[in-house]
C-alpha angles and dihedrals in degrees: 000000000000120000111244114239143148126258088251088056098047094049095045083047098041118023116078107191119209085220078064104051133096117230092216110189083169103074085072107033094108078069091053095050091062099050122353091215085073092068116130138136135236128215112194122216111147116020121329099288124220098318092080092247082141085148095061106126106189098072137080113270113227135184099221114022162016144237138179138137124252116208098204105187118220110286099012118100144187110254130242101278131174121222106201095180109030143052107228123203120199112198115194105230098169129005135002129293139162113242111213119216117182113195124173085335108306112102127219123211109195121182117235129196139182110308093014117128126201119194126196126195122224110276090037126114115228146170148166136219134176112239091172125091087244139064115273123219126207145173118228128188129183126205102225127066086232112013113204103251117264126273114214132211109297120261084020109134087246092054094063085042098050082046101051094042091056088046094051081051103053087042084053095049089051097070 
């Protein structure tokens, strides 16, 4: 059953407002050090996506899901990156970008416009980049409340980041 609340209520516990979001280009700036072309900006709705920003208190919790917005500027892109646990849609809200799809081995580019969805099923390498002069802007949705965090082509330069950061963290934790 539904739990009973005011409108007030509903709307503090429901309704995410774009005047009440952050534009965070940090929570992927360890991409960006590696290579610039990999700048690019969440904005958190629904869960913390697929970043690992699952202490982010200004957005809707949900059990199955999660939504944000990505700003991808002309030129940058989102890496290859592998979702062992979760299918990933990435919905073109605004511009043009190629949507990268790696599967035993062949990989697929596949031109996405406004409008245009993409969706990837968990176990699939996939990417996007902005082929366009001006900055893209899509919706992406993950199917999971807290996705595990990506995993990228091994010996990639992300790869021995994304190693060497978990393993700062366990050591962290350890104390």
């Amino acid at each position: 059953m539904a739990e009973k609340l005011t409108r007030e209520e509903f709307e503090k516990k429901y309704v995410a407002r774009l005047k009440d979001r952050k534009i965070d280009w940090d929570v992927l700036s360890f991409q960006e050090k590696v290579d610039p072309k990999y700048r690019r900006a969440q904005i958190r709705y629904v869960g913390g996506g697929g970043t690992g920003q699952h202490n982010d208190q200004n957005v809707i919790k949900a059990d199955h899901f999660t939504l944000s917005t990505m700003q991808l500027p002309a030129g940058s892109e989102g890496p290859l990156h592998l979702h062992h646990d979760v299918e990933e849609v990435f919905f073109v809200i605004k511009g043009k970008i190629t949507a990268i799809v790696e599967n035993e081995g062949e990989t697929f580019e596949i031109p996405l416009e406004t409008r245009d969805c993409i969706w990837s099923p968990p176990g699939y390498y996939r990417g996007v980049r902005n082929d366009g002069d001006e900055d893209a802007l899509m919706l992406v949705m993950l199917g999971a409340q807290k996705p595990q965090l990506p995993t990228y082509p091994e010996g990639s330069a992300l790869e021995e980041l994304r190693i060497e950061r978990a393993k700062a963290k366990e050591a962290a934790a350890q104390k």
